[in-house]
TIRO-2110 file (N, C-alpha, C; in Angstrom, 1 decimal):
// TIRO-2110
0.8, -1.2, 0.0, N, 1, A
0.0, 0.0, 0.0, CA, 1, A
0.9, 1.2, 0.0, C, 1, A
0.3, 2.3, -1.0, N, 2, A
1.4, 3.3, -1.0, CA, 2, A
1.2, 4.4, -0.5, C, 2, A
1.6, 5.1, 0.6, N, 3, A
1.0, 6.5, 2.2, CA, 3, A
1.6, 7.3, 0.4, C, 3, A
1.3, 8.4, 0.5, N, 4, A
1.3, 9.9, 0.1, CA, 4, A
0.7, 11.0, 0.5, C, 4, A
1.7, 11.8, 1.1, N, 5, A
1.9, 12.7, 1.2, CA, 5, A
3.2, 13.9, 0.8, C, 5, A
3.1, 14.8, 0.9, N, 6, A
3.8, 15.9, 0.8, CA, 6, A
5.3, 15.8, 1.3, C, 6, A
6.0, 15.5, 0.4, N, 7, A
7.3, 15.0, 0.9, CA, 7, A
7.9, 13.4, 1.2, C, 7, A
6.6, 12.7, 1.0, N, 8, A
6.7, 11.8, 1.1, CA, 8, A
6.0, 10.4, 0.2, C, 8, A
6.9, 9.6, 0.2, N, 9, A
5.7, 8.6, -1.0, CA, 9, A
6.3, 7.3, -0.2, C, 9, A
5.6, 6.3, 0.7, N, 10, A
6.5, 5.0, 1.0, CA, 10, A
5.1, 4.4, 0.6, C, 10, A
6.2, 3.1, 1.0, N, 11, A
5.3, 1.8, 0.5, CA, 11, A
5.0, 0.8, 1.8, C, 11, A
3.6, 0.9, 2.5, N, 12, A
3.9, 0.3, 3.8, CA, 12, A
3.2, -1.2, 4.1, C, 12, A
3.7, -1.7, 4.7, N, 13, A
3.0, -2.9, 4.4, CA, 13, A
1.5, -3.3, 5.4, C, 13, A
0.7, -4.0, 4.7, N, 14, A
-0.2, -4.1, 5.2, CA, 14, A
-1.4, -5.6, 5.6, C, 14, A
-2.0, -6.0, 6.3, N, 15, A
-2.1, -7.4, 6.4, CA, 15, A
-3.4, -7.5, 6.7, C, 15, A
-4.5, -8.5, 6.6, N, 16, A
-6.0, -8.6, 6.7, CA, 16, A
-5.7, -8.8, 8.2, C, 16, A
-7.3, -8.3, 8.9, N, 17, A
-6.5, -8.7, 10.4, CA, 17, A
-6.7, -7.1, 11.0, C, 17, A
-6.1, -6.0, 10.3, N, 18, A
-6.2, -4.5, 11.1, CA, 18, A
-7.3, -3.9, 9.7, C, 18, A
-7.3, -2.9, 10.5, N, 19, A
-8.0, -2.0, 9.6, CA, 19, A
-7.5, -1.4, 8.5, C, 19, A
-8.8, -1.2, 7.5, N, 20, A
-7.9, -0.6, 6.7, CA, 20, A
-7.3, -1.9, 5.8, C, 20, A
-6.8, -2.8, 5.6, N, 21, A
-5.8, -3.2, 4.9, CA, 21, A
-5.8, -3.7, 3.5, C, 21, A
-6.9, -2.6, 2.9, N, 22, A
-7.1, -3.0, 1.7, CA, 22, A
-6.4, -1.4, 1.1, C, 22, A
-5.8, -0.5, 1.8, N, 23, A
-5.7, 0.5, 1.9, CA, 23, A
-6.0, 1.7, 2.5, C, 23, A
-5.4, 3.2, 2.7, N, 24, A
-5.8, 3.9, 3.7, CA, 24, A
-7.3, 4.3, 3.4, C, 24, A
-8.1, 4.4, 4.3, N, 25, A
-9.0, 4.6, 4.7, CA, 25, A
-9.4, 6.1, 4.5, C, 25, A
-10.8, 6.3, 3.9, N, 26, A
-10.9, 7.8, 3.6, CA, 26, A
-10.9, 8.7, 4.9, C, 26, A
-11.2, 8.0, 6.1, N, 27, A
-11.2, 9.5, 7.2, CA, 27, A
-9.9, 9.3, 7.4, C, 27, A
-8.6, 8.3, 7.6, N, 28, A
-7.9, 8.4, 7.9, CA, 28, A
-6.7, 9.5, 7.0, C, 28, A
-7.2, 9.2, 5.3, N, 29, A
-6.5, 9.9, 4.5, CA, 29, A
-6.9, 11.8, 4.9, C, 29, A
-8.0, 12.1, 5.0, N, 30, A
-8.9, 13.0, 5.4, CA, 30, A
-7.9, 13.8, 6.4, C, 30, A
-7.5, 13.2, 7.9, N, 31, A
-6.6, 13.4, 8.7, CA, 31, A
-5.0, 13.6, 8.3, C, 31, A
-4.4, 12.8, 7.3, N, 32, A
-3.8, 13.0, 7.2, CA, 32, A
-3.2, 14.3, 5.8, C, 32, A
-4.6, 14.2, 4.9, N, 33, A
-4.2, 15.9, 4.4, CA, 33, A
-5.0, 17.0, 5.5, C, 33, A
-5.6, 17.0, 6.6, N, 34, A
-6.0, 18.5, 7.1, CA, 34, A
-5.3, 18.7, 8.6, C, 34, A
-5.2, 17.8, 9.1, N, 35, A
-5.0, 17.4, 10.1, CA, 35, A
-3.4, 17.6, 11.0, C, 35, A
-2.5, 17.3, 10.0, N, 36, A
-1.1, 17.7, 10.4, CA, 36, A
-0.6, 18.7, 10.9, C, 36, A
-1.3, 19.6, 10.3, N, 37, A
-0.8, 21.2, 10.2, CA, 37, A
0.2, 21.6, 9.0, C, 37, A
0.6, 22.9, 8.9, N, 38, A
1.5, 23.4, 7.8, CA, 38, A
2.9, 23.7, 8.6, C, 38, A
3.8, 23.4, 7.6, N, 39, A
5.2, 23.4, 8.4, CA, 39, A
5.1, 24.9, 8.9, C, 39, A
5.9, 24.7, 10.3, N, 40, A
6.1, 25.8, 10.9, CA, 40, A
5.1, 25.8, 12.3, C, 40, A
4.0, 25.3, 11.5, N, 41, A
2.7, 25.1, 12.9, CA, 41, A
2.7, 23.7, 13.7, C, 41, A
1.8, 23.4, 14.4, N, 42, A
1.3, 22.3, 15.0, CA, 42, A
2.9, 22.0, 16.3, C, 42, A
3.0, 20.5, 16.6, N, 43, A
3.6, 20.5, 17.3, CA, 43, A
5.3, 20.2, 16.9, C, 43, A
6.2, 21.0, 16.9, N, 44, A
7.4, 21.0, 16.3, CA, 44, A
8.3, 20.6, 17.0, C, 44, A
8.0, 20.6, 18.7, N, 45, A
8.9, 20.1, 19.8, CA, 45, A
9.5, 18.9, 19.5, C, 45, A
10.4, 18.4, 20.7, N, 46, A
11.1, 17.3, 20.8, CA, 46, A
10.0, 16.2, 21.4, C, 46, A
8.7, 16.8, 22.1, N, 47, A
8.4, 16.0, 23.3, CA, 47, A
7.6, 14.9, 22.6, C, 47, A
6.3, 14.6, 23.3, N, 48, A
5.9, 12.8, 22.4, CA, 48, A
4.4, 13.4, 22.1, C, 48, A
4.1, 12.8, 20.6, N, 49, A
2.9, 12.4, 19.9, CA, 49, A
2.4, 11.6, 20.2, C, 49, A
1.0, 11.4, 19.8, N, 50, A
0.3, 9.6, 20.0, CA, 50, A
-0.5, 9.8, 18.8, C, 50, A
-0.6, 8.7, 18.3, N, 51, A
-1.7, 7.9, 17.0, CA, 51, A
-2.0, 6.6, 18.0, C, 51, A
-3.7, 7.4, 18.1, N, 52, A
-4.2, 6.3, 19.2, CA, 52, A
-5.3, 5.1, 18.1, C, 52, A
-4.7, 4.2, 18.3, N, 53, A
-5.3, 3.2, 17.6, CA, 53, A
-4.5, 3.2, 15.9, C, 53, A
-3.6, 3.0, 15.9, N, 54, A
-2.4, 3.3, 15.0, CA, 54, A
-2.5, 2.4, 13.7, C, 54, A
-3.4, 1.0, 13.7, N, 55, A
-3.3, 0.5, 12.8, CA, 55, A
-1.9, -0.3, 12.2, C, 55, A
-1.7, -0.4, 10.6, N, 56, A
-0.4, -0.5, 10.3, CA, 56, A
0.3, 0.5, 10.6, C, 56, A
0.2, 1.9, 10.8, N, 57, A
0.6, 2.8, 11.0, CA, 57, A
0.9, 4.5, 9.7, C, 57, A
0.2, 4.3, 9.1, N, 58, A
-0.1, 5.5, 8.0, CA, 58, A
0.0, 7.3, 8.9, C, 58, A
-0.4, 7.0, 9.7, N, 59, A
-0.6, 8.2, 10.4, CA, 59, A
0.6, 8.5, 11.5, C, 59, A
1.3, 7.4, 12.5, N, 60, A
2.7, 7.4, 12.6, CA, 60, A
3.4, 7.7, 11.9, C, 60, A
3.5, 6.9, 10.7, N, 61, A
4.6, 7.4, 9.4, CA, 61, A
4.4, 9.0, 9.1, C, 61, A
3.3, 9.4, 8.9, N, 62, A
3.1, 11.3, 9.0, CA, 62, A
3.7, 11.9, 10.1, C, 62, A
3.4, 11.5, 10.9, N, 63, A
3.8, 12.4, 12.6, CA, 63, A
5.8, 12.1, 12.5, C, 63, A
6.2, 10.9, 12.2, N, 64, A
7.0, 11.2, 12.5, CA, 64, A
8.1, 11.5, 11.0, C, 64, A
7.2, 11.4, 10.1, N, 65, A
8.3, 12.0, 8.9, CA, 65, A
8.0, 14.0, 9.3, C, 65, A
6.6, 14.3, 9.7, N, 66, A
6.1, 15.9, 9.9, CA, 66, A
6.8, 16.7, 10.7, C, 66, A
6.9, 15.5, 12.1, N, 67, A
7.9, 16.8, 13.0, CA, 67, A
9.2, 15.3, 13.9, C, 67, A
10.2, 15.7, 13.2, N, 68, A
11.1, 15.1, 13.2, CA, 68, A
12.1, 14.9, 14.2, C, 68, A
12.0, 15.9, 15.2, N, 69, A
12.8, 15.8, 16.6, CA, 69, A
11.3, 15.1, 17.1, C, 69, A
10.4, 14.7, 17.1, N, 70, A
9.0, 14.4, 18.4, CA, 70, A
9.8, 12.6, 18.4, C, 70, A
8.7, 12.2, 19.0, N, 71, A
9.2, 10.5, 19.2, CA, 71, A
7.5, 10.5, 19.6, C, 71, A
6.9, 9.8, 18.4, N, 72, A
5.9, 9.3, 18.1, CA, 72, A
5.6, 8.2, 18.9, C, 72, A
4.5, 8.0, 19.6, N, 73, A
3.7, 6.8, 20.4, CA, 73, A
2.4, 6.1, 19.5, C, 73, A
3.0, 5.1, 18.8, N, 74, A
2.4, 3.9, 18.1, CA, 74, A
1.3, 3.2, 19.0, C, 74, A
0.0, 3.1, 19.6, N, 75, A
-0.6, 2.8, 20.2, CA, 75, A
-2.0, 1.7, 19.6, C, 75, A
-2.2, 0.8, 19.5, N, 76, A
-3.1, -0.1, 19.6, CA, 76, A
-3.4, -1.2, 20.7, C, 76, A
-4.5, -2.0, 19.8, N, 77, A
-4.8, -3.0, 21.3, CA, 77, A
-4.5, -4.7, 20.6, C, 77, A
-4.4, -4.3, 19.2, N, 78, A
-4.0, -5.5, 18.1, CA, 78, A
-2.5, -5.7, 18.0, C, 78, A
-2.0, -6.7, 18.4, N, 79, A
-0.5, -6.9, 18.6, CA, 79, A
-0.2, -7.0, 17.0, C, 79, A
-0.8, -7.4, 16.3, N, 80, A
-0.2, -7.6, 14.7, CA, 80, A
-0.3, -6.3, 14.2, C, 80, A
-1.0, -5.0, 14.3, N, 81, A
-0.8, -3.8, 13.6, CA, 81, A
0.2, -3.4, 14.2, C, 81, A
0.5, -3.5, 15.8, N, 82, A
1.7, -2.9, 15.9, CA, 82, A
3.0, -3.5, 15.3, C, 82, A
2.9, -4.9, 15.3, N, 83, A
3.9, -5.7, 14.2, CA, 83, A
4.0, -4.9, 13.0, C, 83, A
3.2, -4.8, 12.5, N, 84, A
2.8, -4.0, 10.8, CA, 84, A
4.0, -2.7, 11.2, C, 84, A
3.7, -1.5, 12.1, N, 85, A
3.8, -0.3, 12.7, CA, 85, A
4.8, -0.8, 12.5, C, 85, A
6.2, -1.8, 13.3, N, 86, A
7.3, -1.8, 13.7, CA, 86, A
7.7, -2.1, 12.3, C, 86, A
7.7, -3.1, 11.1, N, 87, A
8.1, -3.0, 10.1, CA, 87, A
7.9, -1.8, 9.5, C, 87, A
7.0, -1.3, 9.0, N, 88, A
7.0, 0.0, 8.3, CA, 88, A
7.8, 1.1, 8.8, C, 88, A
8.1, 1.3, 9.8, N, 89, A
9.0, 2.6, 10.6, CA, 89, A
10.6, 2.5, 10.0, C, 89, A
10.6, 0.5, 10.5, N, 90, A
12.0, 0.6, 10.0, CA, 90, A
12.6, 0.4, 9.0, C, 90, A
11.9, 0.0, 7.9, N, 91, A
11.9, 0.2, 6.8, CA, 91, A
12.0, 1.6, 6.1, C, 91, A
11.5, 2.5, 6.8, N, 92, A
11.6, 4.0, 6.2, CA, 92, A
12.7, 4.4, 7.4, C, 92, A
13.2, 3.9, 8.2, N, 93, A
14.6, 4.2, 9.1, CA, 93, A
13.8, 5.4, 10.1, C, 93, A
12.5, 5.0, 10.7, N, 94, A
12.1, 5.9, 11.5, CA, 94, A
11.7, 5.4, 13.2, C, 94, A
12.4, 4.3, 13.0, N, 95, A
12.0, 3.4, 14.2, CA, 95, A
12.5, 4.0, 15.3, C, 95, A
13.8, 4.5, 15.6, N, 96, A
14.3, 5.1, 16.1, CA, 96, A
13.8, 6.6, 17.4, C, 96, A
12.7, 6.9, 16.4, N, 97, A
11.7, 7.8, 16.9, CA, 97, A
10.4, 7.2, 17.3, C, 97, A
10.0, 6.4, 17.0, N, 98, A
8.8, 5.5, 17.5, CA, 98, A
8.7, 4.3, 18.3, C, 98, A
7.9, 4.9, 19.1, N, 99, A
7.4, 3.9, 20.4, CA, 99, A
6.4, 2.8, 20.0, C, 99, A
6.4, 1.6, 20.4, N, 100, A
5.3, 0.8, 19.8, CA, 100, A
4.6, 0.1, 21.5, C, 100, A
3.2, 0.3, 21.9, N, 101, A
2.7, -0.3, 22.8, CA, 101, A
1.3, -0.2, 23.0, C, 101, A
1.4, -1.5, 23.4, N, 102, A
-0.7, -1.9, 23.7, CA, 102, A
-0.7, -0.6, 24.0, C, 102, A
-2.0, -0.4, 24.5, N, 103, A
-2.7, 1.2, 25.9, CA, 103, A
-2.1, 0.5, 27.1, C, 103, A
-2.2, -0.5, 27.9, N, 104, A
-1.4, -0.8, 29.1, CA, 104, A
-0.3, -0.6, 29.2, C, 104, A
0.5, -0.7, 28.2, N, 105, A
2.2, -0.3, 28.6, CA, 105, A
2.6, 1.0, 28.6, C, 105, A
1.6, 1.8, 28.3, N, 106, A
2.0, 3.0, 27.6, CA, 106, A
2.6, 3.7, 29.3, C, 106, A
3.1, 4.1, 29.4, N, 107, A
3.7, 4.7, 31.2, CA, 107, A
2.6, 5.8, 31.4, C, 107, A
1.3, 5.8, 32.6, N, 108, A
0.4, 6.6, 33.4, CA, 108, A
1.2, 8.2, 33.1, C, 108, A
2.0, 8.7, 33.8, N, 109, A
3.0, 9.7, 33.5, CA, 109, A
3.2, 10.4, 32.1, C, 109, A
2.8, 9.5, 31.2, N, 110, A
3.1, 10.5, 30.2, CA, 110, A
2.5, 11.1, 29.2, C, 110, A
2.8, 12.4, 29.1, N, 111, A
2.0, 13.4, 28.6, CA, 111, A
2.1, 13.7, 27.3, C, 111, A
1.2, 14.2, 26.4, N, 112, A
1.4, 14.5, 24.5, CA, 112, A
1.5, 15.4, 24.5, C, 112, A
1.9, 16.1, 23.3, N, 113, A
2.5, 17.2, 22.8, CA, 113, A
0.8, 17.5, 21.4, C, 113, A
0.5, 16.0, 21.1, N, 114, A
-0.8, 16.0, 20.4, CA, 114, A
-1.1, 14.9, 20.2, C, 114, A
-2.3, 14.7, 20.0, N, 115, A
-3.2, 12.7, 19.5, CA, 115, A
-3.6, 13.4, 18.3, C, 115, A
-3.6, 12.2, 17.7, N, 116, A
-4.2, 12.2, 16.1, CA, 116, A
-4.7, 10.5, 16.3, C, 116, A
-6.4, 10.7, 15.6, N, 117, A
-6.8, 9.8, 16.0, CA, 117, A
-8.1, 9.3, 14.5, C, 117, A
-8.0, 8.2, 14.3, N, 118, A
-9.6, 8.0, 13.4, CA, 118, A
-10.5, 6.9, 14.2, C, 118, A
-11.2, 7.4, 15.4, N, 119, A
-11.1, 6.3, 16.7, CA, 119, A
-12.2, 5.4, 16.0, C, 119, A
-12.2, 4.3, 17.0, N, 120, A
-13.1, 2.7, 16.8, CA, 120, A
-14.4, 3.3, 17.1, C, 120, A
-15.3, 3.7, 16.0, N, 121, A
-16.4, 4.2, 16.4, CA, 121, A
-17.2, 3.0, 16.8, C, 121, A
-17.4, 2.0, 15.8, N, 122, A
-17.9, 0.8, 15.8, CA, 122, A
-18.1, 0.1, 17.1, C, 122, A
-16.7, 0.5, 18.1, N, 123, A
-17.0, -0.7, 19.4, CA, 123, A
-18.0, 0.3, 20.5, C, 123, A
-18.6, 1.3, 19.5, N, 124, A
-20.0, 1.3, 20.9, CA, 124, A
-19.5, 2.6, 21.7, C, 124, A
-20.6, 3.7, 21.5, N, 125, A
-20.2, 4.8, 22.5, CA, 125, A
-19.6, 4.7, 23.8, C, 125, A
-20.2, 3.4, 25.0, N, 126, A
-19.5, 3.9, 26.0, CA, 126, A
-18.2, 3.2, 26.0, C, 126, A
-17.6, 2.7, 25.2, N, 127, A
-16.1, 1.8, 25.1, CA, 127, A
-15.4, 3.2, 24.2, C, 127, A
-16.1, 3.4, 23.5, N, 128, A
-15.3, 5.1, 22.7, CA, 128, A
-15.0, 6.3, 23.8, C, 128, A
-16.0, 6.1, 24.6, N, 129, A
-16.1, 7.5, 25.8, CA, 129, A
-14.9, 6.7, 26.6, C, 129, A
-15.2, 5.8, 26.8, N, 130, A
-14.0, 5.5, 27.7, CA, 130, A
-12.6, 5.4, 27.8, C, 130, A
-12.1, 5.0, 26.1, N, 131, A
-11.3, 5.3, 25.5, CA, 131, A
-10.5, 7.0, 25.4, C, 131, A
-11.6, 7.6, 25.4, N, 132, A
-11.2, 9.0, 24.8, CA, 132, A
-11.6, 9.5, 26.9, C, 132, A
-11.7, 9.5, 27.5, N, 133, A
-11.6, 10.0, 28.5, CA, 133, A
-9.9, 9.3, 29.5, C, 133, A
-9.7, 8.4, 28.7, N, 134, A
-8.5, 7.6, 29.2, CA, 134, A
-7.4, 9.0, 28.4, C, 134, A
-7.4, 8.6, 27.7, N, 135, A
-6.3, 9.5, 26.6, CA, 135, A
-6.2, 10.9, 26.7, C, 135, A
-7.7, 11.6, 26.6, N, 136, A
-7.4, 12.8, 26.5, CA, 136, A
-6.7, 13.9, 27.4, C, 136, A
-7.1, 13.3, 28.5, N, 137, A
-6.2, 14.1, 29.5, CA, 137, A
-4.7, 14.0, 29.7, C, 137, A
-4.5, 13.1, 29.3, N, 138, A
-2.9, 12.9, 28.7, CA, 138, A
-2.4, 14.2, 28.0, C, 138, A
-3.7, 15.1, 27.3, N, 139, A
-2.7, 16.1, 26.3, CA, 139, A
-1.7, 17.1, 27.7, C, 139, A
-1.0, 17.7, 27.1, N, 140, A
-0.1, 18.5, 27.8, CA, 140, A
-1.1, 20.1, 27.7, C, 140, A
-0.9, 20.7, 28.7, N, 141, A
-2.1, 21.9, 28.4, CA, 141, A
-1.7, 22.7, 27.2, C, 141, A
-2.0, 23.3, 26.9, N, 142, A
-2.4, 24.0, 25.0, CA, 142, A
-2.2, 23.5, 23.9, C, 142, A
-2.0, 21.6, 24.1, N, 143, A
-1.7, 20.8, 23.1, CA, 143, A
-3.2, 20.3, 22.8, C, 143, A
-3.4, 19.4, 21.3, N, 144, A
-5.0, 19.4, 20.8, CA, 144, A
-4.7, 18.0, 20.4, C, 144, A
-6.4, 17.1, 20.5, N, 145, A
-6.8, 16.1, 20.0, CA, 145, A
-7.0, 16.0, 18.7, C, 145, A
-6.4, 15.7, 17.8, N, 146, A
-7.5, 15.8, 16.2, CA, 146, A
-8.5, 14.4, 16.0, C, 146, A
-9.3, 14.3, 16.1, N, 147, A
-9.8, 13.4, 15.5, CA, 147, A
-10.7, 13.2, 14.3, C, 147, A
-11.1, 12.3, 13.6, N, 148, A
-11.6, 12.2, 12.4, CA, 148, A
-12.8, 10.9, 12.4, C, 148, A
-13.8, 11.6, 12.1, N, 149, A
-15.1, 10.6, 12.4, CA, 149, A
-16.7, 10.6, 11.1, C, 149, A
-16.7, 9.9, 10.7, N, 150, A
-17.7, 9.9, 9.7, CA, 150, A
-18.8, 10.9, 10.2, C, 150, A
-19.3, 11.4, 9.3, N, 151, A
-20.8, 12.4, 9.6, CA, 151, A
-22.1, 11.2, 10.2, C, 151, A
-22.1, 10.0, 9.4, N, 152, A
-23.2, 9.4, 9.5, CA, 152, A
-22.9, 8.3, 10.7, C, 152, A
-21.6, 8.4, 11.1, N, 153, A
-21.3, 7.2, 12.5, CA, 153, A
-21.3, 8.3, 13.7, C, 153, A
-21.8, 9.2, 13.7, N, 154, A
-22.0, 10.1, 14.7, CA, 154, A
-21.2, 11.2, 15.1, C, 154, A
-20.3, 11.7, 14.6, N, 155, A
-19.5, 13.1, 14.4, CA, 155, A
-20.1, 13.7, 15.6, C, 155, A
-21.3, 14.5, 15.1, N, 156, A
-21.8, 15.5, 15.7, CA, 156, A
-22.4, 15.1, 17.3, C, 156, A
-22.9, 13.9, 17.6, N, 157, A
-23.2, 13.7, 18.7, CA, 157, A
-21.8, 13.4, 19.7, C, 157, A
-20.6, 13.0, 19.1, N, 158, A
-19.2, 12.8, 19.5, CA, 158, A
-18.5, 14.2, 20.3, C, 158, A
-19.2, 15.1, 19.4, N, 159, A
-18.3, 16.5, 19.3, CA, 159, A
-19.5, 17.0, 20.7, C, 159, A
-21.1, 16.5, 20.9, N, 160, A
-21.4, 17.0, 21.7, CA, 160, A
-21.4, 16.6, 22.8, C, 160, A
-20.6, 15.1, 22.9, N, 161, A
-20.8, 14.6, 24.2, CA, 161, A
-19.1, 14.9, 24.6, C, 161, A
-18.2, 15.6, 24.0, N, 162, A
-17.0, 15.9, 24.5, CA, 162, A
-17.3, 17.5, 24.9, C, 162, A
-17.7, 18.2, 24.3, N, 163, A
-17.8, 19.6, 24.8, CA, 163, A
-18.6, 19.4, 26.0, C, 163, A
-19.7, 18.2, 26.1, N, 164, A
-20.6, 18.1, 27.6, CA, 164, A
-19.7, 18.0, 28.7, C, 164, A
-18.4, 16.9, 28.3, N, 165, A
-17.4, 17.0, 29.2, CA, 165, A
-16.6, 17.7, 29.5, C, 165, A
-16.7, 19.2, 28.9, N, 166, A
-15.8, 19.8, 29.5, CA, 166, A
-14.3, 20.0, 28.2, C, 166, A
-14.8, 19.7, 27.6, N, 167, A
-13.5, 19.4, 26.1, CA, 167, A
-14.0, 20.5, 25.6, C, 167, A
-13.0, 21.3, 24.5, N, 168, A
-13.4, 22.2, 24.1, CA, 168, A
-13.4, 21.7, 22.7, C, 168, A
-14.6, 21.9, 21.7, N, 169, A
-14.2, 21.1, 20.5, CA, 169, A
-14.4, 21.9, 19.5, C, 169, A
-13.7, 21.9, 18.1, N, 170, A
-13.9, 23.0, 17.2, CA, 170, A
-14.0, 21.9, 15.7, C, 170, A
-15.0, 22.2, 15.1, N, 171, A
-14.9, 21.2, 13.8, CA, 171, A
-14.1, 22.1, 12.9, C, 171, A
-12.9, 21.5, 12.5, N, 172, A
-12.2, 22.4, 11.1, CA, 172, A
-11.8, 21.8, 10.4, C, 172, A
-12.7, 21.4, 9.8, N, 173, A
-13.1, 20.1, 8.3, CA, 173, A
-14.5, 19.7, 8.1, C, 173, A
-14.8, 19.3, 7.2, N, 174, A
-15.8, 18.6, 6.6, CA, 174, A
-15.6, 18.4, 5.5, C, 174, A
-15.3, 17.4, 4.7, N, 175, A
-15.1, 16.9, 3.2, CA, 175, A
-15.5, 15.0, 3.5, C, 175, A
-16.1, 15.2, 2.2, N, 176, A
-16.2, 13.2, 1.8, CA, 176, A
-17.1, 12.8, 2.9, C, 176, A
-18.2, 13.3, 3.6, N, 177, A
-18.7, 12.9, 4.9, CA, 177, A
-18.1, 12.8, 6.2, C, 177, A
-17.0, 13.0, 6.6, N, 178, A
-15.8, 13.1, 7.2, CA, 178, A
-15.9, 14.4, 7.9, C, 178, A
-15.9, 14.6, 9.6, N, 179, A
-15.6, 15.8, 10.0, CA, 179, A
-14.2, 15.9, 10.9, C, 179, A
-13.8, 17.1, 11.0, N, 180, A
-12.2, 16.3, 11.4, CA, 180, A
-12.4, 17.6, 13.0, C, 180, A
-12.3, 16.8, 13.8, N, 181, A
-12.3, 17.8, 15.2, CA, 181, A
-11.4, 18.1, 15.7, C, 181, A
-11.0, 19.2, 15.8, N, 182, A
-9.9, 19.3, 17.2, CA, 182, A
-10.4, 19.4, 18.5, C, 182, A
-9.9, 18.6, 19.5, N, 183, A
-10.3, 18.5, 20.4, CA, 183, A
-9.2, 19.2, 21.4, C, 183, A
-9.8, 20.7, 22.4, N, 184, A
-8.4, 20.8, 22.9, CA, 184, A
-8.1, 22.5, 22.3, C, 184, A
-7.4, 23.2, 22.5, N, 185, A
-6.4, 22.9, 23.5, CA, 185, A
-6.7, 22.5, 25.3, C, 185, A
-6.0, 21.4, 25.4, N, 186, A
-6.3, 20.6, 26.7, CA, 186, A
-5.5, 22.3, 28.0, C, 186, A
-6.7, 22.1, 28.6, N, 187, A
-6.3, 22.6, 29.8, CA, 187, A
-6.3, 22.3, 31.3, C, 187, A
-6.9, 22.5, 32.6, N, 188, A
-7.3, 21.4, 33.5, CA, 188, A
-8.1, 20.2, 33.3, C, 188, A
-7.7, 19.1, 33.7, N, 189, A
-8.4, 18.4, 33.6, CA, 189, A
-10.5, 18.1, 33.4, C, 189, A
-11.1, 18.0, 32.5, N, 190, A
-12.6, 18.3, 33.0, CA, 190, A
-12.8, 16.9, 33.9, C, 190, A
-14.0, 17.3, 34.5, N, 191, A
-14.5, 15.9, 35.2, CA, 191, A
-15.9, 15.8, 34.3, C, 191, A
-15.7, 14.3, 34.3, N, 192, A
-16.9, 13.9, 33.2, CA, 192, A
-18.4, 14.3, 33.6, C, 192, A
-19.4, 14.2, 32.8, N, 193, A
-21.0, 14.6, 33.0, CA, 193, A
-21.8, 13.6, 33.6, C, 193, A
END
């Protein structure tokens, strides 16, 4: 399967079994042209990214060809995407910057710089709430969630059950049925509704 983007063209490998693996997926592609930022913006630091629910990794491969001092966190719950994730990184010689771990390993302590995310709509609002109330407080304060969610798999009820919590949410996208949220900038912690 071939990622393109801007500066970039690899060839990543991909296997039945994760998502996606007939090719990138339109919300995921969606995320990865709006979603990045333009050089100069978004997060440029050294500190750590997450692509939560990472897949083969299309969206790691962006974060860490985009901002190249970060050290990307590869995060799924499928031990073979992250297999996928660990070949493709080192294959493009990016391994070096990338962390690969279930959600349990990931160390309590540590904080993002930004999530980029096309979450598991499918496994059911309260396993998605729970998910995203796990993670998002992780961001570092004036760091942002992006995520990317079909219009017809519930976008708009997503965007209003995060703002209910206390999330601050801005839609800045809509193409192909696809709305792309930022979620964030994260500031104290909210307590849920």
């Amino acid at each position: 399967m071939t990622l393109k983007l801007a500066g970039l063209e690899a060839e990543l490998l991909v296997d039945r079994g994760v998502f996606a693996a007939s090719g990138i997926d339109p919300g995921t592609a969606e995320l990865l042209r709006a979603g990045l930022g333009e050089p100069g913006r978004g997060p440029g630091s050294d500190g750590a990214l997450l692509d939560l629910g990472c897949g083969y990794g299309p969206i790691t491969v962006a974060l860490a060809h985009r901002f190249p001092r970060a050290r990307v966190w590869a995060v799924d719950v499928n031990r073979r995407a992250l297999e996928l994730v660990s070949a493709n990184v080192s294959a493009l010689g990016l391994a070096d910057r990338v962390a690969l771990a279930p959600p349990e390993d990931v160390p309590a302590e540590l904080r993002f710089d930004g999530i980029w995310s096309n979450p598991p709509i499918r496994i059911g609002k309260e396993a998605l709430h729970a998910i995203l109330l796990d993670w998002l407080p992780r961001l570092l304060p004036g760091a942002s969630a992006w995520l990317v969610v079909q219009r017809h798999l519930g976008s708009d009820s997503l965007s209003d059950w995060l703002a209910a919590n206390g999330w601050p949410v801005k839609r800045v996208g809509s193409r192909k049925g696809y709305r792309l949220l930022q979620v964030g900038p994260a500031g104290p912690r909210p307590e849920p509704a």
